[in-house]
C-alpha positions as CSV (number, residue, x, y, z in Angstrom):
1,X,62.2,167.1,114.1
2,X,62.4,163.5,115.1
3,X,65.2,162.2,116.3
4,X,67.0,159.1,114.3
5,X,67.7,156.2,116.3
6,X,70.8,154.2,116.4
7,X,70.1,150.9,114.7
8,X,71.1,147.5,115.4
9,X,72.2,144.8,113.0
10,X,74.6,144.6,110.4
11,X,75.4,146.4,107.3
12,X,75.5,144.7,103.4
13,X,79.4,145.9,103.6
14,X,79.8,143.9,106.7
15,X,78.3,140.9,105.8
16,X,79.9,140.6,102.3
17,X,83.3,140.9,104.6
18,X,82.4,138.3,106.7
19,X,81.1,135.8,103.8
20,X,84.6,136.2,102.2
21,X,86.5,135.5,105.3
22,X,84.5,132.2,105.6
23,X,84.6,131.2,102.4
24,X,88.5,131.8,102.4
25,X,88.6,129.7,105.5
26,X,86.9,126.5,103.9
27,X,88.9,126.9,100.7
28,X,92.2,126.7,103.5
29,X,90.5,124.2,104.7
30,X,89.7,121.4,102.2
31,X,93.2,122.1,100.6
32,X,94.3,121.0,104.0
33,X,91.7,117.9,104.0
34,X,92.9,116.9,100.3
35,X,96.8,117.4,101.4
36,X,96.5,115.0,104.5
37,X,94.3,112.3,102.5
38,X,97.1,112.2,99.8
39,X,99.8,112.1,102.4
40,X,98.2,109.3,104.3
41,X,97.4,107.1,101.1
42,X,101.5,107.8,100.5
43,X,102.4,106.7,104.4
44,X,99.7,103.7,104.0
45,X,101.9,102.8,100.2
46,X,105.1,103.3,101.7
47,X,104.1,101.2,104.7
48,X,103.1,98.3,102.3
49,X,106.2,98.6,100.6
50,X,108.6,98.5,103.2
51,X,106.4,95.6,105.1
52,X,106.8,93.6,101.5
53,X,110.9,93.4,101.7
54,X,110.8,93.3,105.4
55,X,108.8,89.8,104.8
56,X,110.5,88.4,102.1
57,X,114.1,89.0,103.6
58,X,112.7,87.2,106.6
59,X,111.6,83.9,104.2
60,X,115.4,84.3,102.6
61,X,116.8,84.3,106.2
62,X,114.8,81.0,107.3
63,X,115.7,79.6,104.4
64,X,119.2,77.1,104.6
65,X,122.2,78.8,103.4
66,X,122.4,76.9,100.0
67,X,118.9,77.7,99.0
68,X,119.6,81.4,99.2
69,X,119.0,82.3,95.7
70,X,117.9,85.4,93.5
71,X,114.5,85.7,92.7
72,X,110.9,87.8,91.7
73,X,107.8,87.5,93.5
74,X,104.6,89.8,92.4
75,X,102.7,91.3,95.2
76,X,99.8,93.0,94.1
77,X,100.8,96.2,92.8
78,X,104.4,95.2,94.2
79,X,107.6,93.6,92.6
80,X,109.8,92.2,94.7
81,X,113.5,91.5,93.2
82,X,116.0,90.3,95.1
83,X,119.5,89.6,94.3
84,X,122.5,87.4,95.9
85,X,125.7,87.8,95.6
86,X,129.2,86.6,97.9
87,X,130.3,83.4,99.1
88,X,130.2,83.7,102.9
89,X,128.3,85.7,103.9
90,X,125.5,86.0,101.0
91,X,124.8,89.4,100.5
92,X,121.1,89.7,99.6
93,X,120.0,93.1,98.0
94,X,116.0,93.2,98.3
95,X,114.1,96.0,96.3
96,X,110.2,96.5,96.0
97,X,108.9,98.3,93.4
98,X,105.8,99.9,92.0
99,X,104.9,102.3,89.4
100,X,104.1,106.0,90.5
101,X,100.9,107.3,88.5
102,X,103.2,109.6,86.5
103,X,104.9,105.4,85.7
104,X,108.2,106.2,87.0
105,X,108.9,103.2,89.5
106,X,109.4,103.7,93.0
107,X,111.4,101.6,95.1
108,X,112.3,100.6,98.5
109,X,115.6,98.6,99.1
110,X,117.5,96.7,101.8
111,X,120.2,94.7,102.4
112,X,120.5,91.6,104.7
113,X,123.0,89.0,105.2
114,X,123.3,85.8,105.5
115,X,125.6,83.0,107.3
116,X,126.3,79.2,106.7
């Protein structure tokens, strides 16, 4: 009788394990890939946004204190509205918007003042 020797390699079971764990592990991964990429594009948007009222409420502050009015200004995607109201100081309420892909806006608001 001949004696059966242990052999070396792997078994179909063992592999078909293995190829589901992988595959599992670049699904988890390219979610992860897509998730940051639409998170970034949202940081880089709500960078834009906030950079957009930060400028114009610098041009209203350089501006002399009679020629503080309300206003639009189109940025490319970006409205900007701002409106004044009060004597002394003006209070100047700046909002940027833009329209989400689902087309309800999204805005980004401040407030500044100015003095005679």
């Amino acid at each position: 009788m001949r004696k059966v020797r242990a052999e070396q390699g792997f078994t179909l079971t063992e592999l078909l394990i293995s190829v589901v764990i992988i595959a599992i592990g670049v699904v988890g991964f390219a979610t992860a890939v897509g998730l940051a990429s639409t998170e970034l594009w949202r940081g880089q948007r709500d960078t834009e946004l906030s950079m957009l009222v930060m400028d114009q409420a610098e041009r209203l502050k350089a501006l002399p204190y009679n020629l503080v009015q309300a206003g639009t200004r189109t940025e490319g995607d970006y409205v900007i509205r701002w409106v004044v109201e009060g004597a002394d100081p003006k209070r100047v309420t700046l909002e940027a918007l833009y329209l989400h892909r689902r087309g309800r806006p999204v805005a980004d608001t401040i407030v500044v003042y100015s003095h005679r």
